[in-house]
N, C-alpha and C positions, 0 to 999 in steps of 0.2 A: 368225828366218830370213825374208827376204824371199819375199813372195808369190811373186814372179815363178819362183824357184826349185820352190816346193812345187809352181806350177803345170808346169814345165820337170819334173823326177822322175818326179811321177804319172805323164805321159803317157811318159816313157823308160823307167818300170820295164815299163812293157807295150809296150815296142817300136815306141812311136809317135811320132810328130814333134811339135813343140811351139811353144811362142810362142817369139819370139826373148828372149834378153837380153843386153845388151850386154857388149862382152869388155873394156869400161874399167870395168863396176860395180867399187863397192869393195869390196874381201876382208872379212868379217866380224868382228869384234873379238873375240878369242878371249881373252882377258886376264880378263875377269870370271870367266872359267870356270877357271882356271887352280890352286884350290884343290880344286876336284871332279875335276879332272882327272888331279892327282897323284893323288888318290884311287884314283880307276880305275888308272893305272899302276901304282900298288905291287900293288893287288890282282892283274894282268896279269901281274906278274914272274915269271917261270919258273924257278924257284930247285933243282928236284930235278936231281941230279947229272949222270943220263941224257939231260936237257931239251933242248929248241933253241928257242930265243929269237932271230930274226935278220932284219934289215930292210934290205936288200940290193940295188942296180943287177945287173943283168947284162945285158953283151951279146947280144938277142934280135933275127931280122929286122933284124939292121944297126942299131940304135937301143939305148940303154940303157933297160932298163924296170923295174919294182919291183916284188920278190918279199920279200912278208912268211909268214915259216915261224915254229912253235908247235907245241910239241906237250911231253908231259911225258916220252915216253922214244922216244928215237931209233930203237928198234927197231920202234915199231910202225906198223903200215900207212899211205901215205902217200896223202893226198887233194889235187888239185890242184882248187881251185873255178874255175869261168870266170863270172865276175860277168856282172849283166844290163848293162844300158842301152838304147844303147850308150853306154861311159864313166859308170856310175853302180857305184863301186869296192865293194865291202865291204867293206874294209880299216877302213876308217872307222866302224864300226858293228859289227864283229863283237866287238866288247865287251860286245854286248849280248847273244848268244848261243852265241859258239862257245866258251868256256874250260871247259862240262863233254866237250865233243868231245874236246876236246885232250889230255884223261885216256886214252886209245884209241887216238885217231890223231894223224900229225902233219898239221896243218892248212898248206897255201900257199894264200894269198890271191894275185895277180898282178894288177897295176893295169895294163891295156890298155893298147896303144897310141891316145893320145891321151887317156888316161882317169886322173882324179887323180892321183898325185906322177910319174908318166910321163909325163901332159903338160908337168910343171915341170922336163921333165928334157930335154927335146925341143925344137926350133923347131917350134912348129905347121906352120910353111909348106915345110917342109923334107921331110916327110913325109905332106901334103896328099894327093900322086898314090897315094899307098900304103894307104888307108883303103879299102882291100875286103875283104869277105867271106873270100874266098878267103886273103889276105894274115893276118888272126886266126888261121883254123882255122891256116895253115904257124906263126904265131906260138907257139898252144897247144901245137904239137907238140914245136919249139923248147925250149920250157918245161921240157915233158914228157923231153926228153933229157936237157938240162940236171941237172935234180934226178935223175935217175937215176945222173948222173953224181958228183954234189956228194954224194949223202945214201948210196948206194949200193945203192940199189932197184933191184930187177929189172922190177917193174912199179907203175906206179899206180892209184888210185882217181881218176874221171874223173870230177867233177861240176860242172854247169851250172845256173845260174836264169837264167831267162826271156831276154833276148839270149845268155844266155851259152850257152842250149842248141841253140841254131844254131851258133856256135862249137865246143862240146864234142862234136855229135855228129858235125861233119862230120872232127875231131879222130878219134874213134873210126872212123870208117870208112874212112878215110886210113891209119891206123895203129895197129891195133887190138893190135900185137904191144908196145904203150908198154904196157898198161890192165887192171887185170886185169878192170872192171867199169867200165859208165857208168850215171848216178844221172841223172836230169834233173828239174828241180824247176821247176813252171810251165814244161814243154815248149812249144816251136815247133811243130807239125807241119805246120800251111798256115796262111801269114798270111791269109786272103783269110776263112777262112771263120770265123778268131779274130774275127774284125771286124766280118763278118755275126754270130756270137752275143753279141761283146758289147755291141754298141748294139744288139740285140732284147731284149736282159736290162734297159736302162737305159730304154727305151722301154716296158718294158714296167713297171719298178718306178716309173716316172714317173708314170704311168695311176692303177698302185695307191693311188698314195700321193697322188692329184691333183694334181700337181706342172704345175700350168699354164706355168710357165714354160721348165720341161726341155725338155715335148712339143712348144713352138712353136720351142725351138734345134731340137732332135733333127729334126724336121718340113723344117727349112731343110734336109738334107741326104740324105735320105728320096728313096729304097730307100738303103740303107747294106750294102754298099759301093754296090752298084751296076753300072752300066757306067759312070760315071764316074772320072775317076781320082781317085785315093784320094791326096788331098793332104794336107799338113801339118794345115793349118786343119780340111777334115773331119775329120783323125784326132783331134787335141784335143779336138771338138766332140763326139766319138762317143764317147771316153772321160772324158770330164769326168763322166758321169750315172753312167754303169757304173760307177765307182771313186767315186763319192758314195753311191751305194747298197750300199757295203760288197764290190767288184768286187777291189779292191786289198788292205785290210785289212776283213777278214771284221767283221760288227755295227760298223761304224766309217763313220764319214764321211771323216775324214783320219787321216791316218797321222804325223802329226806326229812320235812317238816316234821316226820312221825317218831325217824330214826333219831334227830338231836332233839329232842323235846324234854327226856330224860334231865336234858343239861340246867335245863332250866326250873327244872320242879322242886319247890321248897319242901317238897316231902321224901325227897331223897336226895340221900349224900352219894358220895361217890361210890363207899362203898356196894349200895343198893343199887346203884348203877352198874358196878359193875356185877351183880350177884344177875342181871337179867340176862346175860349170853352166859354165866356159867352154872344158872337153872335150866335155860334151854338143853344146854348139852348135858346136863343131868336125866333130865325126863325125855326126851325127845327119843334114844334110842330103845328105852323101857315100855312107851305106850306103843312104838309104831307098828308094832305085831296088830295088836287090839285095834291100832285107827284104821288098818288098811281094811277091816273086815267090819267096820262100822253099816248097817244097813237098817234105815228106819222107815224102808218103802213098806216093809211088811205091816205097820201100825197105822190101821185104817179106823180106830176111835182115837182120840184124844179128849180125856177128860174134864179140860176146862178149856177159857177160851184160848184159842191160838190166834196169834200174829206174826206173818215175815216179814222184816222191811228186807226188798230183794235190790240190790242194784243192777240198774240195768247194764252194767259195763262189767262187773265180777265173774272174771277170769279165775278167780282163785277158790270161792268155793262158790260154783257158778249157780246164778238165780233158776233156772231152766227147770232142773230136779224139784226145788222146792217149790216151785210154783205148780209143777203135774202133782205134786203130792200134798198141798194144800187142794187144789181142785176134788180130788177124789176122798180126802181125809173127814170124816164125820164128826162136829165138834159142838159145843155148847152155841160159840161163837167163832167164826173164823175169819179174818181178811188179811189180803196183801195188798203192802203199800209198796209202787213201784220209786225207786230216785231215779230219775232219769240223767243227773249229771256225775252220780256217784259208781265204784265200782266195791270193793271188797270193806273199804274204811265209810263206810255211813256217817256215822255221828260225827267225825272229821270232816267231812266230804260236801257235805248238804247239813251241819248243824240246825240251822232254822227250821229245816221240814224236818228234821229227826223231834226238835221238840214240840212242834205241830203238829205232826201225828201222834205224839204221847198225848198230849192233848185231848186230841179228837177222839181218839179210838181206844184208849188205852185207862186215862183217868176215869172214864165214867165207868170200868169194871170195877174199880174200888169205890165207889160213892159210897158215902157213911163210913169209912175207913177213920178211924181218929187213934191218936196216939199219947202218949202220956209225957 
């Protein structure tokens, strides 16, 4: 996997801006992998009678976009995830951990507007003016009708990672009569102050570990944020230390397991492989006005139940915030479940307690949930 990308990722799984790469690079060669890959598919196959197995366009927000659904029996409770980024899909990766979920619930993945097989599905330029904030959250909801309509659900399970929890909760709050529960995994809650803790974390494991060369980048852009504006370049710079120090994936330097996983998933070709760094650099300089001013300390009801799963090692959109703001937030239902070995990637991270607390705390807001 090219550098360029690991370094383009890192910085979009925590909602930050990145170095460029070009939209002529060439698509990755998928063809070596093509015996491990079958692999994975047959394993993948959904073969119990009940199942849904389905990788599907549907007209969303005026645009065809791509919804992959999974699950082993139709009737049971249904999850719509809103992946991070922006444009950094799961689709492509949840090979890696979601097929014991699928036992439980039915899982829909949804690849963004502008974000893997929906960018290939799209004229980038044609949908340019439409890359807001606001345009997601009506998108998710879109979504959210949609399968209720297709699968026969009354309500859904509403869950976000890290971009995607700016999406899903503003989903929830918009329309909380879709949901039966919202899950948010590496929450949003104020960009500004994410950013202040996580380059004080990387400046500070920089020190520890005498890292002379971190603290004279880190140094070049010091106070962080600041009163400066918090550009592209600062954000990279400010997150390159924090997610080497194990920010992103907890005791890890790099997360590479996450980066080449793409290579291997039987639901993307190369080309969708490569649409996922050149969805990033499509959306990414479009939304960052809007994310740096994201702020949901002010939203002291929440309309249905809420859940965070926080890691305790996320560096990248740090647990701290979400956790003072689940304390004080007034909800039908509300708890935090801590990972203690995970930092920004949960469901990668700690798989078994990611599906154990869906379990525990999460299935029994849908009880009597049936599906057609």
């Amino acid at each position: 996997m090219p550098s360029s990308r690991k370094t383009l990722l890192a910085a979009l799984l925590g909602l930050a801006a990145a170095v460029s790469v070009a939209h002529a690079q060439e698509c990755p060669d998928v063809a070596p992998y093509a015996k491990a890959r079958e692999v994975i598919e047959d394993l993948e196959r959904i073969v119990a009678p009940g199942g849904v197995q389905e990788a599907y366009k549907a007209r969303i927000g005026g645009i065809e976009q791509w919804l992959n659904v999974r699950g082993q029996d139709r009737a049971n409770p249904m999850i719509l995830f809103v992946h991070g980024g922006p444009a950094a899909p799961v689709t492509p990766s949840l090979w890696q951990f979601q097929r014991p979920i699928e036992e439980y619930f039915t899982v829909v993945n949804w690849d963004q507007r502008g974000a893997g097989k929906t960018y290939n599905a799209v004229d980038p330029d044609s949908i340019a003016g439409t890359v807001r904030i606001s345009r997601y959250v009506d998108d998710a909801i879109e979504v959210a009708e949609h399968l209720r309509a297709r699968y026969g659900k009354d309500k859904l399970i509403l869950m976000g990672h890290s971009w995607g929890t700016i999406v899903a909760m503003g989903a929830a709050l918009k329309r909380p009569d879709l949901f039966h529960a919202y899950v948010g995994i590496g929450q949003v809650i104020n960009t500004r102050e994410n950013e202040r803790i996580s380059f004080d974390y990387g400046m500070r494991q920089a020190r520890l570990h005498g890292n002379e060369e971190a603290v004279r980048e880190m140094e070049t852009i010091a106070p962080y944020p600041g009163d400066r504006p918090i550009t592209r370049e600062r954000i990279v710079l400010a997150r390159k230390w924090a997610q080497h120090y194990g920010g992103l994936s907890a005791f890890r330097e790099h997360s590479r397991y996450y980066y080449r996983a793409p290579l291997l998933s039987p639901d993307y070709d190369a080309q969708d492989v490569c649409a996922i760094d050149r969805g990033s650099v499509f959306t990414l300089a479009k939304v960052l006005p809007e994310f740096l001013e994201v702020d949901y300390t002010t939203v002291r009801e929440f309309p249905i139940p809420v859940l965070m799963f926080m890691g305790r090692h996320d560096y990248t959109t740090p647990s701290e915030p979400t956790a003072a703001w689940l304390d004080e937030v007034d909800a039908p239902y509300k708890r935090g479940v801590w990972f203690e070995r995970s930092a920004h990637m949960i469901p990668w991270e700690e798989p078994g307690k990611t599906l154990v607390s869906l379990l525990e705390y999460v299935r029994p807001l849908a009880a009597g949930e049936r599906g057609r």
